[in-house]
Backbone as CSV, one residue per row, in Angstrom:
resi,resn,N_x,N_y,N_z,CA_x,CA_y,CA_z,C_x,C_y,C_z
1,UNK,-258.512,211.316,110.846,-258.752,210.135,111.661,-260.095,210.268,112.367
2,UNK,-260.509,209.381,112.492,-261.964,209.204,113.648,-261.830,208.674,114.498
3,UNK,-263.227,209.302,115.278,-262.979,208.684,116.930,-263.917,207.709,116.846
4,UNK,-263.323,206.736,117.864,-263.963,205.472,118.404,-265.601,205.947,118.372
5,UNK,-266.347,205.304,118.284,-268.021,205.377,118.372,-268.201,204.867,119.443
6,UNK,-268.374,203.422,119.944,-268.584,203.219,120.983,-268.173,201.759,121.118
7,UNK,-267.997,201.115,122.021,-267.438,199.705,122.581,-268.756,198.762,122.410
8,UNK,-268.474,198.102,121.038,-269.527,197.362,120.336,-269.402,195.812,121.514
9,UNK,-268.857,195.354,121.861,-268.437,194.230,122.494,-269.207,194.468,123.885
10,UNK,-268.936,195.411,125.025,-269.341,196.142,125.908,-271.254,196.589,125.592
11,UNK,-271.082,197.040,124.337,-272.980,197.661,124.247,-274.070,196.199,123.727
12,UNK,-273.211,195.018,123.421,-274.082,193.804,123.236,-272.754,192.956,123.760
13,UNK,-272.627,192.241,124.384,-271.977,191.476,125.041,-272.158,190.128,124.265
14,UNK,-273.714,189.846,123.955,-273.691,188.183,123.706,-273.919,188.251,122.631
15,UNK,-274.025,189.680,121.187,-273.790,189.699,119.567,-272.441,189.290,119.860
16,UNK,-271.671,189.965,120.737,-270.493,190.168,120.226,-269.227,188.832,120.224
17,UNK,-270.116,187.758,121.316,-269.660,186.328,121.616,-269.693,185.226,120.799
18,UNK,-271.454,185.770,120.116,-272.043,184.945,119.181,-270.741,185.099,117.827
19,UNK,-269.907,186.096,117.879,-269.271,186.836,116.423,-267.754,186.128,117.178
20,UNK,-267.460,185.840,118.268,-266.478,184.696,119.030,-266.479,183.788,118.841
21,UNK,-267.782,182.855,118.651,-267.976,181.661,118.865,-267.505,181.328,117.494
22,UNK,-268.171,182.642,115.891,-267.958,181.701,114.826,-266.428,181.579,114.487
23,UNK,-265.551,182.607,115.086,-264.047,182.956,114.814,-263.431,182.028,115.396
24,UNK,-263.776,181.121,116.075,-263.307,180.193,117.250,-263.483,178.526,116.457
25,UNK,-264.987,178.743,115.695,-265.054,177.432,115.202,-263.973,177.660,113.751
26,UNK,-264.295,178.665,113.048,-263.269,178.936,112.110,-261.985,178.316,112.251
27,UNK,-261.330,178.839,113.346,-259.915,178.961,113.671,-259.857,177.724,114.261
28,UNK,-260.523,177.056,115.170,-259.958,176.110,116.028,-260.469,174.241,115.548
29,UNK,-261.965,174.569,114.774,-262.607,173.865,114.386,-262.788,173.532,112.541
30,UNK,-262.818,174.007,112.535,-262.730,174.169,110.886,-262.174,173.043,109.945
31,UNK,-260.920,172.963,110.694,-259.749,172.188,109.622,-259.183,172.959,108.436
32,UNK,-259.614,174.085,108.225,-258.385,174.642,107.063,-257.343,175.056,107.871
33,UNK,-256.934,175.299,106.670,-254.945,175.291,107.091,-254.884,176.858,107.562
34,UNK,-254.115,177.032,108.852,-253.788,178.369,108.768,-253.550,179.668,107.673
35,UNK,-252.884,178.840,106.584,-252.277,179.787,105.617,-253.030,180.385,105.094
36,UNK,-254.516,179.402,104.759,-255.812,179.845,103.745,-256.327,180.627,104.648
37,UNK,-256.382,180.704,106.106,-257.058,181.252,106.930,-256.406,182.962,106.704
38,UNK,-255.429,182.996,107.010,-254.306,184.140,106.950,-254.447,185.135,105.741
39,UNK,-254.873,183.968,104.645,-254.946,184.929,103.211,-255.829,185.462,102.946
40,UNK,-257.051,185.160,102.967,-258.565,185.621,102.787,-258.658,186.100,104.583
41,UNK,-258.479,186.376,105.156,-258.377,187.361,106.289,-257.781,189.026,105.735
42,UNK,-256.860,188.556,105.426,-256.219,189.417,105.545,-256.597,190.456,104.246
43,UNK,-257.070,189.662,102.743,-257.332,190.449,101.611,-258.697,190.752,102.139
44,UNK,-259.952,190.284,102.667,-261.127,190.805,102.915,-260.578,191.866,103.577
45,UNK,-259.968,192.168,104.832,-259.599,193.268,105.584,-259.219,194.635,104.638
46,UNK,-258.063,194.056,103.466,-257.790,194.985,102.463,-258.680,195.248,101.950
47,UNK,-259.889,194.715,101.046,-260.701,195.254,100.222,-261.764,196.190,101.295
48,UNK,-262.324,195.765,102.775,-262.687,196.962,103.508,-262.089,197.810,104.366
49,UNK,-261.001,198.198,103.994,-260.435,199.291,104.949,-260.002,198.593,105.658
50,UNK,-260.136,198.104,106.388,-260.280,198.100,107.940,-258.806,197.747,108.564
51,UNK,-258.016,199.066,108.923,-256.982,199.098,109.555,-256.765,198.530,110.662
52,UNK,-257.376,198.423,112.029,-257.088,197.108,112.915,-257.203,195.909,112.434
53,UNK,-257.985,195.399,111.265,-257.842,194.117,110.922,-256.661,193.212,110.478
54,UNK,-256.042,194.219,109.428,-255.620,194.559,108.534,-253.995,194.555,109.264
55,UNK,-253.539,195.090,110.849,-253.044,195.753,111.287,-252.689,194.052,111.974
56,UNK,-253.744,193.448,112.517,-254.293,191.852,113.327,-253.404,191.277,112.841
57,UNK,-254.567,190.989,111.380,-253.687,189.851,110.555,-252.146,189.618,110.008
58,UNK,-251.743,190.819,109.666,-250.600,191.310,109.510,-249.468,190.179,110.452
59,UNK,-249.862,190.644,111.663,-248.661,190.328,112.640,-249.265,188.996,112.769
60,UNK,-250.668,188.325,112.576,-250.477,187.097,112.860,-250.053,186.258,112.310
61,UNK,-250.182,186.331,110.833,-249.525,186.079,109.682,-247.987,185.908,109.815
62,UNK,-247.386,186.842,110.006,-245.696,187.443,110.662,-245.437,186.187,111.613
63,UNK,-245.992,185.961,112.591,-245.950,184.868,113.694,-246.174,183.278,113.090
64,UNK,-247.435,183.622,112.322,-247.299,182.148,111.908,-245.739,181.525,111.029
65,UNK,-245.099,182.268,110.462,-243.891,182.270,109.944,-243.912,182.495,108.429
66,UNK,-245.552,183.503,107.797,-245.145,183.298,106.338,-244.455,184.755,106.197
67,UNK,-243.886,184.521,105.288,-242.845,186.098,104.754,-243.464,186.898,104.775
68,UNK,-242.667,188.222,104.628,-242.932,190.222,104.810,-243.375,189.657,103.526
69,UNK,-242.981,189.539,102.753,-242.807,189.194,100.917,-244.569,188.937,100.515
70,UNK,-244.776,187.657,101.464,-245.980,186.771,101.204,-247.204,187.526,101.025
71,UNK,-247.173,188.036,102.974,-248.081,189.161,103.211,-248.074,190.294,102.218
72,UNK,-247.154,191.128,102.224,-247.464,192.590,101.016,-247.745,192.117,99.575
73,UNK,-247.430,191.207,99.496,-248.605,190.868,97.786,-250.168,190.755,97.897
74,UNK,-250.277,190.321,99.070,-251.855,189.579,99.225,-253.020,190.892,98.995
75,UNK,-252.254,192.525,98.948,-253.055,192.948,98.278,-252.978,193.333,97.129
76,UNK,-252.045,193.030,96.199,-251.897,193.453,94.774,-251.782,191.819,94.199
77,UNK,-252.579,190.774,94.597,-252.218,189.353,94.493,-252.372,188.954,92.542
78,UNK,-253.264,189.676,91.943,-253.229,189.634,90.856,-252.104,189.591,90.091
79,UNK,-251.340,190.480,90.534,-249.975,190.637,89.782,-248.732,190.210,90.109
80,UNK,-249.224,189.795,91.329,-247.621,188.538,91.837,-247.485,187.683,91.412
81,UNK,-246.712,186.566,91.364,-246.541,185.744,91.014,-246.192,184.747,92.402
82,UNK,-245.916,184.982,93.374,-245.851,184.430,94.933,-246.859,183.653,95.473
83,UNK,-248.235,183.689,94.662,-249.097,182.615,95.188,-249.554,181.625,94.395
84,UNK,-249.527,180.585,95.187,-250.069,179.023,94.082,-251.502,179.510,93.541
85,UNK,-251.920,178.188,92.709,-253.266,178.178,92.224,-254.143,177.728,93.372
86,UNK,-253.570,177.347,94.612,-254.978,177.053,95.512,-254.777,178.364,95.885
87,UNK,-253.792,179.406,96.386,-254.186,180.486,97.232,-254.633,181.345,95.944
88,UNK,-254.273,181.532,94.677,-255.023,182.418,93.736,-256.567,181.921,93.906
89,UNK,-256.999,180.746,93.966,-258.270,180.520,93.912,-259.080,180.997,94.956
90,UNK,-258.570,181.017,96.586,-258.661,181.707,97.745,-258.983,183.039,97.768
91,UNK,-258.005,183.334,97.274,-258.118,185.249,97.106,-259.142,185.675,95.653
92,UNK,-259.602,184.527,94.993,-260.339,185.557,94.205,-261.919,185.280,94.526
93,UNK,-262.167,184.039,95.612,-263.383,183.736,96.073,-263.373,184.522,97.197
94,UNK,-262.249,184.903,97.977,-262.986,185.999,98.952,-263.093,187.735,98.208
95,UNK,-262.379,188.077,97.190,-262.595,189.188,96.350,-264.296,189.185,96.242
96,UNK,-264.491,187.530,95.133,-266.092,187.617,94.891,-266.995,187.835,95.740
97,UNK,-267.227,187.140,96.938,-267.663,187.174,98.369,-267.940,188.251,99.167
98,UNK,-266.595,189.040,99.285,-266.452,190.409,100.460,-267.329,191.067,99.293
99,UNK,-267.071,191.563,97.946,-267.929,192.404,97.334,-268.818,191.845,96.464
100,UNK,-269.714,190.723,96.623,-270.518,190.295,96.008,-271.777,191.112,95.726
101,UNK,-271.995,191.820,96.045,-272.708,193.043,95.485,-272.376,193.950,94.240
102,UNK,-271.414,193.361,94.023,-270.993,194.079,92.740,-270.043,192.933,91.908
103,UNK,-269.975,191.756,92.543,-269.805,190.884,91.590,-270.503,189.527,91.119
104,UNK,-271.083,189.190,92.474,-272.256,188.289,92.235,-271.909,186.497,91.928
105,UNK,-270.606,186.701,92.770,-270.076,185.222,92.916,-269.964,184.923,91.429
106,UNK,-268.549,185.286,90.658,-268.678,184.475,89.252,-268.434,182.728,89.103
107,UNK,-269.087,182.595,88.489,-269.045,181.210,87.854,-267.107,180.764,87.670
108,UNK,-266.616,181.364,87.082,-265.409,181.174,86.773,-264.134,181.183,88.602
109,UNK,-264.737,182.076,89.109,-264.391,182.008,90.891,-264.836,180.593,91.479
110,UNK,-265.982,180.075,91.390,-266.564,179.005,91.887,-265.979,177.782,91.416
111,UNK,-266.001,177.492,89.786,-265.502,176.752,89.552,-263.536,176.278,89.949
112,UNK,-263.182,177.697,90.205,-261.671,177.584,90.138,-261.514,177.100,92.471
113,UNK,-262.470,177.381,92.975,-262.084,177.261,94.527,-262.368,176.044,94.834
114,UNK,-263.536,175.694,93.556,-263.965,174.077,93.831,-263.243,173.078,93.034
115,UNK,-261.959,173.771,92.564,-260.867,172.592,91.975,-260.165,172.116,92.677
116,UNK,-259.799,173.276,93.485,-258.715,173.106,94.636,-259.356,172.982,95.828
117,UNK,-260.617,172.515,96.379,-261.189,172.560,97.754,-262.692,171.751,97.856
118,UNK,-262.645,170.727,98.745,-264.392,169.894,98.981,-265.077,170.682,98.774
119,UNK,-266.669,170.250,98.519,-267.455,171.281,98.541,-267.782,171.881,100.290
120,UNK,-267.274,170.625,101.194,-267.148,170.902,102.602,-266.113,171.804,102.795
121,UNK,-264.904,171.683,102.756,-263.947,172.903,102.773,-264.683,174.720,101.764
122,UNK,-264.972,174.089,100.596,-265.218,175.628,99.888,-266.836,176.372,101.267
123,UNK,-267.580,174.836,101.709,-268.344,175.951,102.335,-267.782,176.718,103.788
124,UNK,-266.819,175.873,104.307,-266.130,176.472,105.283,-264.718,177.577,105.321
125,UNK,-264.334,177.798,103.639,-263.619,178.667,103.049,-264.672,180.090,103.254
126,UNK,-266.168,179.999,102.538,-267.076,180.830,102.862,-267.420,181.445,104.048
127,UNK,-267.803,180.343,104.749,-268.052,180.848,106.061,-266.611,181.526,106.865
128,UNK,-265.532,181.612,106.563,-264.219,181.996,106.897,-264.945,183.598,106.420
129,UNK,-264.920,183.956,104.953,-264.579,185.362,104.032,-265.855,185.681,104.885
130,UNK,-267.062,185.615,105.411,-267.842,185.916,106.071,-267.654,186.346,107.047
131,UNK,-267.167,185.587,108.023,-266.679,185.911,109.612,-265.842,187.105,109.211
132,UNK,-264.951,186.940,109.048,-263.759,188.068,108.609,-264.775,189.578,108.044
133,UNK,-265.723,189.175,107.352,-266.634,190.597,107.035,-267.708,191.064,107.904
134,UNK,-267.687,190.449,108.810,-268.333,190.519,109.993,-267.344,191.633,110.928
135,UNK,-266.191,191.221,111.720,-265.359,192.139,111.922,-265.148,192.943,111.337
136,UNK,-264.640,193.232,110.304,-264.387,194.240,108.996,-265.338,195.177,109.728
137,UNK,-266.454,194.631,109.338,-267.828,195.917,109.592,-268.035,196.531,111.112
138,UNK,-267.415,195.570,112.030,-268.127,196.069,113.531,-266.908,197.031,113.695
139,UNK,-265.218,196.986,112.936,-264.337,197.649,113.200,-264.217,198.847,112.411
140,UNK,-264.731,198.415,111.431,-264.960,199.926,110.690,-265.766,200.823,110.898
141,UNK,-267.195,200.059,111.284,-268.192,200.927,111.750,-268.508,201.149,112.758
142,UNK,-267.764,200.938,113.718,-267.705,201.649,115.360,-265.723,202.506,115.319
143,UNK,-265.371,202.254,114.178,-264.469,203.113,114.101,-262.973,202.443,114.724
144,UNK,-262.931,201.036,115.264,-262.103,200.779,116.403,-260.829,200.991,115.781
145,UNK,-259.948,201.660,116.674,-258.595,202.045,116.275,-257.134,200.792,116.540
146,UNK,-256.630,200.336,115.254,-255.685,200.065,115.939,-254.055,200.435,116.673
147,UNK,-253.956,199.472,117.324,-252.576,199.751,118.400,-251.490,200.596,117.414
148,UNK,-250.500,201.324,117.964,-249.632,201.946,117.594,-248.085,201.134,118.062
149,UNK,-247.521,200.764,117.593,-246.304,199.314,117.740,-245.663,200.688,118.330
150,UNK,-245.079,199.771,119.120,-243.647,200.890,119.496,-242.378,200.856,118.517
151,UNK,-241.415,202.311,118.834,-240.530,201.996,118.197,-239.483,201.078,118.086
């Protein structure tokens, strides 16, 4: 395990608001549906590590009311059969996205998110798998630990 680095929020106060403000328009402003929000949250978190995220989404997901079931596929989503063709299209544009460095946004991803989504929604689907890799990185790379649930 590793130790905390340092209190990224605390050592820039107004990066760390500016990285508020976009999670806020995301979430509050946006207009996608929670669920899409929940899914590509939660698989970007899976594809970087990032155990408080990962740990976040989990339970917010849990709260919003979708199944134990729903959630534990969303990282083996390829091989379930539990998600529609809009959330398969979801999860494989934030796959392309979070590691677009090694995949380079395929044509066949693009075409399939823009069947099921405006080109206004797919750019605010984007800007979602973004924000979410934004955290990913400030939690992975300042190390932040998450909570330990009680028994």
């Amino acid at each position: 395990m590793h130790e905390p680095r340092f209190n990224y929020a605390d050592a820039a106060p107004d990066a760390y608001q500016a990285a508020v403000a976009l999670d806020r328009y995301i979430v509050k402003e946006s207009g996608l549906a929670p669920r899409i929000l929940h899914l590509l949250k939660l698989r970007a978190s899976i594809i970087n590590g990032c155990a408080f995220c990962v740990d976040m989404h989990r339970k917010e997901a849990l709260h919003s009311g979708l199944s134990e079931q729903w959630i534990n596929m969303v990282s083996v989503w390829h091989e379930s059969v539990i998600f529609t063709e809009e959330e398969r299209a979801v999860l494989a544009w934030t796959d392309a996205l979070t590691l677009v460095a090694e995949t380079r946004a395929p044509d066949a991803d693009f075409q399939a998110i823009c069947k099921h989504f405006s080109p206004a929604d797919v750019t605010k689907i984007s800007l979602a798998i973004a924000g979410i890799n934004v955290w990913n990185r400030l939690a992975v790379g300042f190390r932040k630990a998450h909570p330990i649930d009680a028994p």
